[in-house]
Gaussian input, Z-matrix of N, CA and C with variables (Angstrom, degrees):
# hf/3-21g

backbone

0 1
 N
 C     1     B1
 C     2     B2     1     A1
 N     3     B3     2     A2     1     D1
 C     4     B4     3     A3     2     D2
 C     5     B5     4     A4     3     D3
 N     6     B6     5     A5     4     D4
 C     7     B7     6     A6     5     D5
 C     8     B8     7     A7     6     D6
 N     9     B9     8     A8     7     D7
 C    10    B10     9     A9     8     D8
 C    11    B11    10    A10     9     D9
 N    12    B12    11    A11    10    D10
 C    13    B13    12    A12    11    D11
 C    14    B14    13    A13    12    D12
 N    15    B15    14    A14    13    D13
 C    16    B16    15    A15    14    D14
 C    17    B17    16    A16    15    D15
 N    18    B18    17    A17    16    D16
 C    19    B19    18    A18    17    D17
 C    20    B20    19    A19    18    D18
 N    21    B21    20    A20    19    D19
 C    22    B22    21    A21    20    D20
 C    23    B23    22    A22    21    D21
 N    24    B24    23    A23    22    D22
 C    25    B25    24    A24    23    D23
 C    26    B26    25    A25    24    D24
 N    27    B27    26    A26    25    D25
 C    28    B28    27    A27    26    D26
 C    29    B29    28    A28    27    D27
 N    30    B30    29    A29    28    D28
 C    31    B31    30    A30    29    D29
 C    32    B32    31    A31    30    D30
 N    33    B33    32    A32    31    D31
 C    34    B34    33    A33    32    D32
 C    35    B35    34    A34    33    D33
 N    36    B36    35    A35    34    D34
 C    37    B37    36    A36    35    D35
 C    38    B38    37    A37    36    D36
 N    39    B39    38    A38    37    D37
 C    40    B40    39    A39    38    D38
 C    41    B41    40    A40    39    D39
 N    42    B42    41    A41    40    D40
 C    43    B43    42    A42    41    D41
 C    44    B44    43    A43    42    D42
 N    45    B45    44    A44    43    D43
 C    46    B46    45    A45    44    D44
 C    47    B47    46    A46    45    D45
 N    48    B48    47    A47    46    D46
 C    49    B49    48    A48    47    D47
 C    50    B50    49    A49    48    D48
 N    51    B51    50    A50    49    D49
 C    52    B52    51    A51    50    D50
 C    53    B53    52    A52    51    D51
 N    54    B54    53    A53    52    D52
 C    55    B55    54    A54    53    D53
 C    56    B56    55    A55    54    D54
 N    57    B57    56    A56    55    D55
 C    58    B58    57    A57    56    D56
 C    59    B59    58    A58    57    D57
 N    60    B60    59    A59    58    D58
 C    61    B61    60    A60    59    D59
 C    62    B62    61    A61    60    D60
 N    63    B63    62    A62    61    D61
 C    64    B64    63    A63    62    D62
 C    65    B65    64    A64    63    D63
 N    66    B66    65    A65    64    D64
 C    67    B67    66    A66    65    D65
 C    68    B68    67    A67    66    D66
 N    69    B69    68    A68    67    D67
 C    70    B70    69    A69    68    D68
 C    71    B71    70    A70    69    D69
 N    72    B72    71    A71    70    D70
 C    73    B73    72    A72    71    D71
 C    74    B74    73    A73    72    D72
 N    75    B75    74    A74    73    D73
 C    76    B76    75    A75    74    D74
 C    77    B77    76    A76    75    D75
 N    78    B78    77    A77    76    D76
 C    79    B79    78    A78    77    D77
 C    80    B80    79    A79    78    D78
 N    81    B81    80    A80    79    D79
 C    82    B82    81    A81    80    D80
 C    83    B83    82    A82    81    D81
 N    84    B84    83    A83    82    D82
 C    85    B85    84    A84    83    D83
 C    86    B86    85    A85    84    D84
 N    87    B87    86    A86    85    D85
 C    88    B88    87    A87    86    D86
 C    89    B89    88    A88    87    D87
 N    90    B90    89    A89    88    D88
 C    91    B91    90    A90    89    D89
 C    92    B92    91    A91    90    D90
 N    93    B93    92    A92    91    D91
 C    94    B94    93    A93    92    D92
 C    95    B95    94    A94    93    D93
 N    96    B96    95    A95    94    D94
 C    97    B97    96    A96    95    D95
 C    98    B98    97    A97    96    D96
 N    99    B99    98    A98    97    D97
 C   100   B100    99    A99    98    D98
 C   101   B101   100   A100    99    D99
 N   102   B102   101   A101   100   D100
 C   103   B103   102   A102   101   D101
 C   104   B104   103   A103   102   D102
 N   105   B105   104   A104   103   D103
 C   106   B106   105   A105   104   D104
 C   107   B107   106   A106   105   D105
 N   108   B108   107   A107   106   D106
 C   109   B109   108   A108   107   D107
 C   110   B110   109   A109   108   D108
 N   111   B111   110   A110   109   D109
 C   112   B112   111   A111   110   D110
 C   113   B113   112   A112   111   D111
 N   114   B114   113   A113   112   D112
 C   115   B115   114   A114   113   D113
 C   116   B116   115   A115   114   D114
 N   117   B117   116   A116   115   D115
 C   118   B118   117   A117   116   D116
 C   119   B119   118   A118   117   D117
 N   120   B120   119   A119   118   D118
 C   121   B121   120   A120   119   D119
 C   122   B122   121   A121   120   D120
 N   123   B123   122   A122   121   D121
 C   124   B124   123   A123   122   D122
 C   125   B125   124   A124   123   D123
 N   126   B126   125   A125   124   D124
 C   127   B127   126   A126   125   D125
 C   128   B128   127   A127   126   D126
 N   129   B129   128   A128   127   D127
 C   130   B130   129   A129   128   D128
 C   131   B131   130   A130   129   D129
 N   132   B132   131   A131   130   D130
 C   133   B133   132   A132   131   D131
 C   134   B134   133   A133   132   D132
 N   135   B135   134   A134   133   D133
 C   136   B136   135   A135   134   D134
 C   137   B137   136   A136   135   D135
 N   138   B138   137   A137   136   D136
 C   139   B139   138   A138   137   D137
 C   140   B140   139   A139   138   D138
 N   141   B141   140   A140   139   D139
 C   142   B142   141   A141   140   D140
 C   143   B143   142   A142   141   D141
 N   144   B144   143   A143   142   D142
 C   145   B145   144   A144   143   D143
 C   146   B146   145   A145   144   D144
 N   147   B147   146   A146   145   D145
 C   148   B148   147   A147   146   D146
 C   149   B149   148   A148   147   D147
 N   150   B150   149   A149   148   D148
 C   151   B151   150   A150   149   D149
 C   152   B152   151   A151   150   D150
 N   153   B153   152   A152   151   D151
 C   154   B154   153   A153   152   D152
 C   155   B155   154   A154   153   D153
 N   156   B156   155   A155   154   D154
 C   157   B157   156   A156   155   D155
 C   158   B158   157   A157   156   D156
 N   159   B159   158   A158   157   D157
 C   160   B160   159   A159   158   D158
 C   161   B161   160   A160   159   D159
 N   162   B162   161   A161   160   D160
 C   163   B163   162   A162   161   D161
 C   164   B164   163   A163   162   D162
 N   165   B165   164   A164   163   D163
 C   166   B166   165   A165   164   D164
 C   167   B167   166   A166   165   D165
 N   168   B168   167   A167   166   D166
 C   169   B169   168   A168   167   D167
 C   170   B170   169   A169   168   D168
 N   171   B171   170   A170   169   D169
 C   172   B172   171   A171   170   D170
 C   173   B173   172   A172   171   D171
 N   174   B174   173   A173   172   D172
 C   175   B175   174   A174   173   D173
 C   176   B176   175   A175   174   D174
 N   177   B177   176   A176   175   D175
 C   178   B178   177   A177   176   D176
 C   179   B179   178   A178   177   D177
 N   180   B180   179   A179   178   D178
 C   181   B181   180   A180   179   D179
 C   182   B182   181   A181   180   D180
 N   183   B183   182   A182   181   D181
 C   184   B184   183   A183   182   D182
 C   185   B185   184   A184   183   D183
 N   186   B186   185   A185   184   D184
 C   187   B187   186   A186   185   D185
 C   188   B188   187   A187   186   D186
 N   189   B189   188   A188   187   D187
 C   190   B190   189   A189   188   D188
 C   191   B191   190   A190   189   D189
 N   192   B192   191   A191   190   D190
 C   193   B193   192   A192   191   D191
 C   194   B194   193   A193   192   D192
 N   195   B195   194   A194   193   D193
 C   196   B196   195   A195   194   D194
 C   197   B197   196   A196   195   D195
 N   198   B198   197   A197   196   D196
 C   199   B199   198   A198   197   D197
 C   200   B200   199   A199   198   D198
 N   201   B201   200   A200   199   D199
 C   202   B202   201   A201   200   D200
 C   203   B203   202   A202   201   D201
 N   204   B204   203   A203   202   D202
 C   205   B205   204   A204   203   D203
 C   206   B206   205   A205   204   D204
 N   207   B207   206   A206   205   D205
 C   208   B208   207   A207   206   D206
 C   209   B209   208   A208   207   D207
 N   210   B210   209   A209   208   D208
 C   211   B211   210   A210   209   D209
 C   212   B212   211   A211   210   D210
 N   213   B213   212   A212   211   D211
 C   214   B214   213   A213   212   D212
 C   215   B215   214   A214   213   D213
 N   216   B216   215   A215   214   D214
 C   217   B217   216   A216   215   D215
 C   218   B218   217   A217   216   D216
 N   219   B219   218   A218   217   D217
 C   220   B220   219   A219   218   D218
 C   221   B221   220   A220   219   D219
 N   222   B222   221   A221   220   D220
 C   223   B223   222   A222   221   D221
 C   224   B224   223   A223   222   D222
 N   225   B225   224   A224   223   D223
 C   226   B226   225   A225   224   D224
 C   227   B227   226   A226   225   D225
 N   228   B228   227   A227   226   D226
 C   229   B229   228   A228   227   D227
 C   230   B230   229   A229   228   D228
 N   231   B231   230   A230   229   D229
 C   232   B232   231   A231   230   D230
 C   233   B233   232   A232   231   D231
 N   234   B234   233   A233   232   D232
 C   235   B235   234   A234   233   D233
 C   236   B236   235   A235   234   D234
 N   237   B237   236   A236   235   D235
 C   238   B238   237   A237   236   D236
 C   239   B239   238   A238   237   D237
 N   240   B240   239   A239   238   D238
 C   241   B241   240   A240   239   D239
 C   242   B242   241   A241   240   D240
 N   243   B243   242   A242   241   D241
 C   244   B244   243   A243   242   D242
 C   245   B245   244   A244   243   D243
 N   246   B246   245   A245   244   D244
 C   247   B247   246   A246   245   D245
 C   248   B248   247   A247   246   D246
 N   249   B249   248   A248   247   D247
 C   250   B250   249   A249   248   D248
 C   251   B251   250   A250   249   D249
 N   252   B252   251   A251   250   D250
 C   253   B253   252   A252   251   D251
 C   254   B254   253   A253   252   D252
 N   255   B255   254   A254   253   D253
 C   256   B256   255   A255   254   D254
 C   257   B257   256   A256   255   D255
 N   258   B258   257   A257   256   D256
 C   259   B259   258   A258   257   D257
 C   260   B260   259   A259   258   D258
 N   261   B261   260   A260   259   D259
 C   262   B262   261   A261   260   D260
 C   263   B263   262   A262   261   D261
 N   264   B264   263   A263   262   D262
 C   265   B265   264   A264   263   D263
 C   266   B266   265   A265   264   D264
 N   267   B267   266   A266   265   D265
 C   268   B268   267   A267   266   D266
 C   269   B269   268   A268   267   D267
 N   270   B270   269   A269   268   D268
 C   271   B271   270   A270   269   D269
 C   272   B272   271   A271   270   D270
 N   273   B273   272   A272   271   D271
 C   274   B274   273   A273   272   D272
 C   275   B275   274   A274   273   D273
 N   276   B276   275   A275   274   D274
 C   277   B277   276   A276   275   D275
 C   278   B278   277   A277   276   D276
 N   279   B279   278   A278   277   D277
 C   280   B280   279   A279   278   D278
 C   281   B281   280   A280   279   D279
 N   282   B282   281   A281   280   D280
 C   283   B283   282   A282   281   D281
 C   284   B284   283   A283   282   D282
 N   285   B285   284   A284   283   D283
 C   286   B286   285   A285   284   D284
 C   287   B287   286   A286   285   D285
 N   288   B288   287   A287   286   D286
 C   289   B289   288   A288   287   D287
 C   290   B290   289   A289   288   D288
 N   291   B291   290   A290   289   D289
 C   292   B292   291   A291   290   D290
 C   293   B293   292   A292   291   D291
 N   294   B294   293   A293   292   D292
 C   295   B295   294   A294   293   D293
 C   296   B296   295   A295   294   D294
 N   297   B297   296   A296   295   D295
 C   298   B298   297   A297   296   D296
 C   299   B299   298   A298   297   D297
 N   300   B300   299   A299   298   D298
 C   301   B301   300   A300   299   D299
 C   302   B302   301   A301   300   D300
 N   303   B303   302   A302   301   D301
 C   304   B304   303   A303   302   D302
 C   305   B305   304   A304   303   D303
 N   306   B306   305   A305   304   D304
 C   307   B307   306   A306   305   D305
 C   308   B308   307   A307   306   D306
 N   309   B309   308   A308   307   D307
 C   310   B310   309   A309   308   D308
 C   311   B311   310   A310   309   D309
 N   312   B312   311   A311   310   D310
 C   313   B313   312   A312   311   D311
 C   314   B314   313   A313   312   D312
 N   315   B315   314   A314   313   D313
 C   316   B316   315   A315   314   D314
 C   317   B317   316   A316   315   D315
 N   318   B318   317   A317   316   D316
 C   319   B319   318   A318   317   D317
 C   320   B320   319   A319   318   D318
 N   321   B321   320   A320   319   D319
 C   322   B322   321   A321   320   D320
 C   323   B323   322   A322   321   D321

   B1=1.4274
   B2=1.5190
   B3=1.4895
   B4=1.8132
   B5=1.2669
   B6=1.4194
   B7=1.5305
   B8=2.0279
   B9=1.1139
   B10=1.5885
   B11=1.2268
   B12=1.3886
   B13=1.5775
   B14=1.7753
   B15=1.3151
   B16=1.1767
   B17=1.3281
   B18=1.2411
   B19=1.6775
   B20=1.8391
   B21=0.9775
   B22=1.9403
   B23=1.5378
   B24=1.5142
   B25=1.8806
   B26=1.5212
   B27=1.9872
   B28=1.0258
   B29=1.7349
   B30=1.4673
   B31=1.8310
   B32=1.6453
   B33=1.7194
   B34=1.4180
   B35=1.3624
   B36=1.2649
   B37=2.1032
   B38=1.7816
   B39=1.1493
   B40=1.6100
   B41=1.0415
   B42=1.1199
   B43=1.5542
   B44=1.5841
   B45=0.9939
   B46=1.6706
   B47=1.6864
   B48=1.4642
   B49=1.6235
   B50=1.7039
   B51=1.5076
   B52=1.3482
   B53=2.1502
   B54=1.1658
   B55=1.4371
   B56=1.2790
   B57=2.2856
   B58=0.8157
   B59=2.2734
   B60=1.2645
   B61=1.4957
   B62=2.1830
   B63=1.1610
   B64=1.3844
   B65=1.3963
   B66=1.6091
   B67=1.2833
   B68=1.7560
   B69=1.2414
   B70=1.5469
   B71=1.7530
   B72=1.3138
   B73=1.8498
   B74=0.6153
   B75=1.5291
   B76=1.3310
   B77=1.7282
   B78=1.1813
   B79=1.1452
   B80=1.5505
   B81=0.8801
   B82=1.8893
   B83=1.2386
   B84=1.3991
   B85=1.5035
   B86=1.9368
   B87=1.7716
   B88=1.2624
   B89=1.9284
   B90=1.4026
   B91=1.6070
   B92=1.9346
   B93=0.5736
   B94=2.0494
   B95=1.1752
   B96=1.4276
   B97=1.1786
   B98=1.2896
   B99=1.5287
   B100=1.3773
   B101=1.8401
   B102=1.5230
   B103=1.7564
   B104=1.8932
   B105=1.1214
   B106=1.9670
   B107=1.9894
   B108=0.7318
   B109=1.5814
   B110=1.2373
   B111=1.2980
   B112=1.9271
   B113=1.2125
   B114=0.7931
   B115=1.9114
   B116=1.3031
   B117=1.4529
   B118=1.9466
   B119=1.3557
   B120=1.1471
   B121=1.5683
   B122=1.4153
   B123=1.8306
   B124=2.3443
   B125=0.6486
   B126=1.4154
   B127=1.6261
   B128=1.4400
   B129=1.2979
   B130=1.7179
   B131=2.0534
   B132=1.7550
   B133=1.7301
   B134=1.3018
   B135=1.3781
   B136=1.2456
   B137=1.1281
   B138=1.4999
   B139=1.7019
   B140=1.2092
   B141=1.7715
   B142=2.0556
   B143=1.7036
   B144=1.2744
   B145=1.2556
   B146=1.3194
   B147=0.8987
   B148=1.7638
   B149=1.7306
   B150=1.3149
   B151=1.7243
   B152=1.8103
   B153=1.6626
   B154=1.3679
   B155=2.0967
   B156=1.6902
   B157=2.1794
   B158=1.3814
   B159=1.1603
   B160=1.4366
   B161=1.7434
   B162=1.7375
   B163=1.6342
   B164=1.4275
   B165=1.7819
   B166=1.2585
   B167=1.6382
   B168=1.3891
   B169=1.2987
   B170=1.7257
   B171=0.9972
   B172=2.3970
   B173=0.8356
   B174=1.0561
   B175=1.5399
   B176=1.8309
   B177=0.7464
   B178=1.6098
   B179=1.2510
   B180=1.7726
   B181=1.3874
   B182=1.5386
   B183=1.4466
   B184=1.3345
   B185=2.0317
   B186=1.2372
   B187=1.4764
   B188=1.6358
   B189=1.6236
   B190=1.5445
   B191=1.4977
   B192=1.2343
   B193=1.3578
   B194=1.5973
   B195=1.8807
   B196=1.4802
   B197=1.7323
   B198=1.4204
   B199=1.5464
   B200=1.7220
   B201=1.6998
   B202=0.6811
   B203=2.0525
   B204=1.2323
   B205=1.3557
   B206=1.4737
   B207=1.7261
   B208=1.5018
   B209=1.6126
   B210=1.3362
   B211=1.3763
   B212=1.5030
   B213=1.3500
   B214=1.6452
   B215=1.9440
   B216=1.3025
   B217=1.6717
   B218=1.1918
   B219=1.1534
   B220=1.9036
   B221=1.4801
   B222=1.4102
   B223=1.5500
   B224=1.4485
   B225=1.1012
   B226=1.7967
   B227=1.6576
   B228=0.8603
   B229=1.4493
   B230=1.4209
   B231=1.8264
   B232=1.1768
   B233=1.5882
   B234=1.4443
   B235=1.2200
   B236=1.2546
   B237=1.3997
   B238=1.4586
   B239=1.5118
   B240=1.3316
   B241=2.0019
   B242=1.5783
   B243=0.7057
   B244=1.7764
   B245=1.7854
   B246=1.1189
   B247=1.5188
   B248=1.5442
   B249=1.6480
   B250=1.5458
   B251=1.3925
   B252=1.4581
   B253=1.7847
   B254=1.8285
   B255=1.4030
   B256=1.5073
   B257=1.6704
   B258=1.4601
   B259=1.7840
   B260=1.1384
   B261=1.6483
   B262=1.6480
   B263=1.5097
   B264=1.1827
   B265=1.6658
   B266=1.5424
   B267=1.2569
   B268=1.1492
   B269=1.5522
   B270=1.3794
   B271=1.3697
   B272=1.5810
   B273=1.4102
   B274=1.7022
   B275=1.5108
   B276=1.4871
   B277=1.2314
   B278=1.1526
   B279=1.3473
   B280=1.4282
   B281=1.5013
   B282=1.7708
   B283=1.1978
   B284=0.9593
   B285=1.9446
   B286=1.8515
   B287=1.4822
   B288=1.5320
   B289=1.5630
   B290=1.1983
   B291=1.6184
   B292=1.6621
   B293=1.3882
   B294=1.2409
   B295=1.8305
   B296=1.7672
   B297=0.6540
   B298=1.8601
   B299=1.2829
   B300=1.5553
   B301=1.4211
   B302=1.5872
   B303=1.7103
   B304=1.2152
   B305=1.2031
   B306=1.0065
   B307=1.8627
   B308=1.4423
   B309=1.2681
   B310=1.7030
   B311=1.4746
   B312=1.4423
   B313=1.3754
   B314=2.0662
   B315=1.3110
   B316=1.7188
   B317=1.8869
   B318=1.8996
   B319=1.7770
   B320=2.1545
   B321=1.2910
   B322=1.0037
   B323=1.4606
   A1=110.81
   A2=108.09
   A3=104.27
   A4=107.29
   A5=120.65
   A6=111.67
   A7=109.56
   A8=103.60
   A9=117.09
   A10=99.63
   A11=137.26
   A12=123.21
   A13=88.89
   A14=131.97
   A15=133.38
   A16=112.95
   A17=125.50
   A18=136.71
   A19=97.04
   A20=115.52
   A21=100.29
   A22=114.29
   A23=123.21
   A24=116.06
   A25=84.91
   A26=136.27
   A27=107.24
   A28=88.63
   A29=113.68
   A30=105.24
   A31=94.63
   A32=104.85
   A33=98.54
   A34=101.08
   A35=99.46
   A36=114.34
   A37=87.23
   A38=101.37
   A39=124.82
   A40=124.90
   A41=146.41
   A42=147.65
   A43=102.32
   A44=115.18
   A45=112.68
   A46=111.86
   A47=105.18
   A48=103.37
   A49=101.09
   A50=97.69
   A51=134.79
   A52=96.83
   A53=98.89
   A54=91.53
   A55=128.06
   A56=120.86
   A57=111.24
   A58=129.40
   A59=88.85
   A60=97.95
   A61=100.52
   A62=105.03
   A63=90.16
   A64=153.29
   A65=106.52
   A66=117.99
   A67=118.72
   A68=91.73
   A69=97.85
   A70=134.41
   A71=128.98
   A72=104.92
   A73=123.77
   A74=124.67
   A75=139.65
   A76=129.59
   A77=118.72
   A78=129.65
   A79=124.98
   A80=142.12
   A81=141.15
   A82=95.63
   A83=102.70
   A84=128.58
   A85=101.57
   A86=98.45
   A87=88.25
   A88=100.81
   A89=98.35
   A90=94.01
   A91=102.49
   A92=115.56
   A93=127.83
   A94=96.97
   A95=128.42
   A96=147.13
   A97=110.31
   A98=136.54
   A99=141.26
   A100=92.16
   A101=82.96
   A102=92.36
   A103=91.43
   A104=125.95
   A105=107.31
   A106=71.47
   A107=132.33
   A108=124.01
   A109=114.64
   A110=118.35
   A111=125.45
   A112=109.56
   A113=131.98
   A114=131.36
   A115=109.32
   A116=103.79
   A117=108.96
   A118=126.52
   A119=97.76
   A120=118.35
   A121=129.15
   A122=77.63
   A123=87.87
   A124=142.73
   A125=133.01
   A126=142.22
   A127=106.76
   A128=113.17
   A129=111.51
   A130=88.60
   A131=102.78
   A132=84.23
   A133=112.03
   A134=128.61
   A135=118.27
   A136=132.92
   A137=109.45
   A138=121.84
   A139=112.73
   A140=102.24
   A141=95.88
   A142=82.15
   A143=113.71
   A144=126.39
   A145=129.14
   A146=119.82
   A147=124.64
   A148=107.50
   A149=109.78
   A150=133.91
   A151=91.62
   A152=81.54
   A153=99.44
   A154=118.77
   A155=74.34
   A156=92.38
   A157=83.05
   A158=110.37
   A159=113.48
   A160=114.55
   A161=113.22
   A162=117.49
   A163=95.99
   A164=110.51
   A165=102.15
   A166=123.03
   A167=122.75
   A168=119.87
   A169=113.62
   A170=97.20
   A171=98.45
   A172=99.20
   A173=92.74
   A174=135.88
   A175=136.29
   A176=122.95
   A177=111.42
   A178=123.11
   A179=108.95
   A180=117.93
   A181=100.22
   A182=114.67
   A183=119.53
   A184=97.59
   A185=113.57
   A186=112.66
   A187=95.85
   A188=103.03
   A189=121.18
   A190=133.02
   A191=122.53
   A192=115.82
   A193=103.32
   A194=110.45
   A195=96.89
   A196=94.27
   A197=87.20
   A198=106.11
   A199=105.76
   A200=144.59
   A201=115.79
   A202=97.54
   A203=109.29
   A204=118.17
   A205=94.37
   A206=114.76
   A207=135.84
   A208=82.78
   A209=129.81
   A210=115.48
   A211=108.77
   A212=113.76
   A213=110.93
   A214=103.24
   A215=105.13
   A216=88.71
   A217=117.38
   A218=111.80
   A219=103.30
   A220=104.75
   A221=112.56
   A222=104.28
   A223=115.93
   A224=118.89
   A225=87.59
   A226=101.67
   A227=134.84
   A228=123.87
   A229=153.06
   A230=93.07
   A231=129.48
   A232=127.36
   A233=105.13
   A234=112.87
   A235=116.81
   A236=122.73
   A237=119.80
   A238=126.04
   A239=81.81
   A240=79.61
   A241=101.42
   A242=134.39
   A243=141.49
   A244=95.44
   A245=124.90
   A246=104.68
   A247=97.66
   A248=128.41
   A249=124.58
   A250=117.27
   A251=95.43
   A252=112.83
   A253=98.01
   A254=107.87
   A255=116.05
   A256=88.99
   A257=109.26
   A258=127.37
   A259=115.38
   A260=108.13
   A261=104.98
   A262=115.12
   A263=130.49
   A264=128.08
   A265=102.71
   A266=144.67
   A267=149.34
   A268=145.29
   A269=92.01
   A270=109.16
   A271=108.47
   A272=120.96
   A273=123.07
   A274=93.31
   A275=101.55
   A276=129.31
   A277=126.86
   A278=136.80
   A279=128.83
   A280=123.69
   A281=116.04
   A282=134.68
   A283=126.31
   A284=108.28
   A285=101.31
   A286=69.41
   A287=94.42
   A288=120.39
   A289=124.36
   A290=117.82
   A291=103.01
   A292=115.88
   A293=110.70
   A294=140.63
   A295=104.11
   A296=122.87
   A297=141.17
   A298=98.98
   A299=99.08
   A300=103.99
   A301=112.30
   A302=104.28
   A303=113.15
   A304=126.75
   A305=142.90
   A306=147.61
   A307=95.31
   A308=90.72
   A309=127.12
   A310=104.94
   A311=150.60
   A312=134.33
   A313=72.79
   A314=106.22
   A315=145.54
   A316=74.82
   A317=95.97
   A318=94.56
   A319=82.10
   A320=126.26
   A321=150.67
   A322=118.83
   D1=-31.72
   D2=179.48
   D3=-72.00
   D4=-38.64
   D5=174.52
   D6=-48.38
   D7=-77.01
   D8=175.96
   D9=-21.38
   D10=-53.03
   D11=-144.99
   D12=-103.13
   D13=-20.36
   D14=162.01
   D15=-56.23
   D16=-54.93
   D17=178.20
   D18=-59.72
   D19=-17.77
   D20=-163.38
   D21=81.47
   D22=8.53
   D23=-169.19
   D24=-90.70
   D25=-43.33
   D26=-152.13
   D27=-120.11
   D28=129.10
   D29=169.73
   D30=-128.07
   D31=174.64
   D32=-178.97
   D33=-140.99
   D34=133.61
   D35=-171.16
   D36=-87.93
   D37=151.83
   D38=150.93
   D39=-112.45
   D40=120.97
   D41=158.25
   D42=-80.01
   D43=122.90
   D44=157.13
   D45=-136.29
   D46=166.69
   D47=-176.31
   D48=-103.07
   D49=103.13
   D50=157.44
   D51=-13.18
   D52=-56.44
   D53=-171.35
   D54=-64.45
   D55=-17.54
   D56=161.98
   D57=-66.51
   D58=-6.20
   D59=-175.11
   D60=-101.00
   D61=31.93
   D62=-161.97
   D63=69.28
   D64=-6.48
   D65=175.90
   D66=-68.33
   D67=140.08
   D68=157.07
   D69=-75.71
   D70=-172.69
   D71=149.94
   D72=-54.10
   D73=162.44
   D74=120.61
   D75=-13.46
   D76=142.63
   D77=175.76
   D78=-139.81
   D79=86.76
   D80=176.42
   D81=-47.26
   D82=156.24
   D83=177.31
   D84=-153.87
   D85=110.12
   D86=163.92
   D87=-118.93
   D88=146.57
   D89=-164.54
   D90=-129.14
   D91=168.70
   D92=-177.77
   D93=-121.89
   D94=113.64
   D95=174.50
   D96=-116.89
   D97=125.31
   D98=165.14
   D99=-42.45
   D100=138.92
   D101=-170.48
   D102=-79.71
   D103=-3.28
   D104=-171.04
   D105=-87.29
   D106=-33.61
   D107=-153.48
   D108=-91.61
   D109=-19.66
   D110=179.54
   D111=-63.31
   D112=11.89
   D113=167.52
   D114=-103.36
   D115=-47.42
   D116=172.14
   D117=-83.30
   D118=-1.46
   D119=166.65
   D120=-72.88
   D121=-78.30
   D122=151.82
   D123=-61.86
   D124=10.41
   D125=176.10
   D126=-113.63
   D127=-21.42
   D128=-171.18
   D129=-91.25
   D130=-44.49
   D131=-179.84
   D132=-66.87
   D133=-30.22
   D134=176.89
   D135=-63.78
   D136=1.02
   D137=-174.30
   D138=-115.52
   D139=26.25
   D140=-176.07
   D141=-111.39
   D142=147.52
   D143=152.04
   D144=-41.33
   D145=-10.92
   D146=-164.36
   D147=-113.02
   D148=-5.39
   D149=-179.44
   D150=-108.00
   D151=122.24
   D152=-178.66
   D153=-127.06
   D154=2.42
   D155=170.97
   D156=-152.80
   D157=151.42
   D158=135.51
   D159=-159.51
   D160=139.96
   D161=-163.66
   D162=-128.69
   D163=144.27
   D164=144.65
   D165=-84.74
   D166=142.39
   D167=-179.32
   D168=-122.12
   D169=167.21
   D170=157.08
   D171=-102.46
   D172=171.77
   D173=-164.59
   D174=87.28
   D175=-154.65
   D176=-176.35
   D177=-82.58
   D178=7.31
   D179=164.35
   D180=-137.69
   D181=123.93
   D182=-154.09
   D183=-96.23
   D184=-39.52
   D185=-159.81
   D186=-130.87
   D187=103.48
   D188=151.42
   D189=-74.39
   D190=159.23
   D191=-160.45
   D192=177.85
   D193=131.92
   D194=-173.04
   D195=-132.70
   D196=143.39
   D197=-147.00
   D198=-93.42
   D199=145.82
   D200=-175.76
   D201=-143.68
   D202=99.08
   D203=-162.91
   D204=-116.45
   D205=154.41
   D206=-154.98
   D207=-100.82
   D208=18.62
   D209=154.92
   D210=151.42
   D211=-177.35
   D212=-166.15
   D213=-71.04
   D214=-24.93
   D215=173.09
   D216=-82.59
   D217=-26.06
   D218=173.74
   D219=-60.46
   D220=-65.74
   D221=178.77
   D222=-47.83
   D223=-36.45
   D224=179.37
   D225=-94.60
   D226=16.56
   D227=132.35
   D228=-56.15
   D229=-45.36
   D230=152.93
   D231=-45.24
   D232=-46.83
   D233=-179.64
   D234=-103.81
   D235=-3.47
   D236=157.38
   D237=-103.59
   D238=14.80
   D239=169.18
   D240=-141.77
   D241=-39.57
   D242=-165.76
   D243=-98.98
   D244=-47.11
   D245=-168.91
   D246=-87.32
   D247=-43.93
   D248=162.43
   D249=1.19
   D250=-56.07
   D251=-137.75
   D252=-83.25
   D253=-30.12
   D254=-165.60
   D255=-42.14
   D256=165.16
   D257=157.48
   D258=-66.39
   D259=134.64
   D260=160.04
   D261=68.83
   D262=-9.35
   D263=148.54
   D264=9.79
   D265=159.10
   D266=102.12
   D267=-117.37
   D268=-25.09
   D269=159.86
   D270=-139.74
   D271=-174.34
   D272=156.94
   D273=-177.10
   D274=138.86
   D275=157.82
   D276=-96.01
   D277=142.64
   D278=145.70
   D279=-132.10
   D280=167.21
   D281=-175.75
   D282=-166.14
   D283=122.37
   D284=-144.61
   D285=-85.35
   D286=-178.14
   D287=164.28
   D288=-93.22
   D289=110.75
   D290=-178.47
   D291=-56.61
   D292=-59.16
   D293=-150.75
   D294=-119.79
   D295=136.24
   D296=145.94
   D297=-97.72
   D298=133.49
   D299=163.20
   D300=-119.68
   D301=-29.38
   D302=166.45
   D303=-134.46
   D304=143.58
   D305=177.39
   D306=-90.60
   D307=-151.77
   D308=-179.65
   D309=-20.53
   D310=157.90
   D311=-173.47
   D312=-161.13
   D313=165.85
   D314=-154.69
   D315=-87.02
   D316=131.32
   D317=-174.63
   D318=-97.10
   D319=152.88
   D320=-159.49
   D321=-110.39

């Protein structure tokens, strides 16, 4: 099995419920980042604790990211002081998650 997980054929997902560790929901974040700046962007959101994905994408929101705060005041804390501050902002959306229906899915 150490060989396998050395090669990349065998890895292992966890699902756990966020709420035994204190977490709150989920939250999406799609944001518009000046494209010279989306590299220095995604590496600084990807380096907050409270970011639990984060992608560059196209389209009219360049840098996704799903947020994971111990409740609605952390998140808007979160996002008014730590996501504010990122470079080059231009827009941002968000949308907590009501429901999961599925996690982790079979890599292809």
């Amino acid at each position: 099995m150490a060989e396998l997980r050395e090669r990349g054929v065998l890895y292992l997902d966890i699902d756990v419920d966020g709420r035994l560790f204190g977490l709150g929901p989920r939250t999406q974040l799609w944001l518009s980042i000046a494209p010279a700046q989306l590299e220095a962007a995604g590496a600084a959101l990807a380096g907050h604790p409270e970011i639990a994905f984060a992608a560059a994408t196209t389209g009219p929101t360049n840098l996704y990211a799903s947020v994971v705060c111990a409740n609605q005041r952390e998140l808007y804390r979160y996002l008014t002081t730590r996501v504010s501050a990122l470079p080059a902002i231009t827009h941002i959306e968000t949308a907590p998650v009501i429901k999961t229906v599925k996690q982790a899915a079979a890599q292809m």
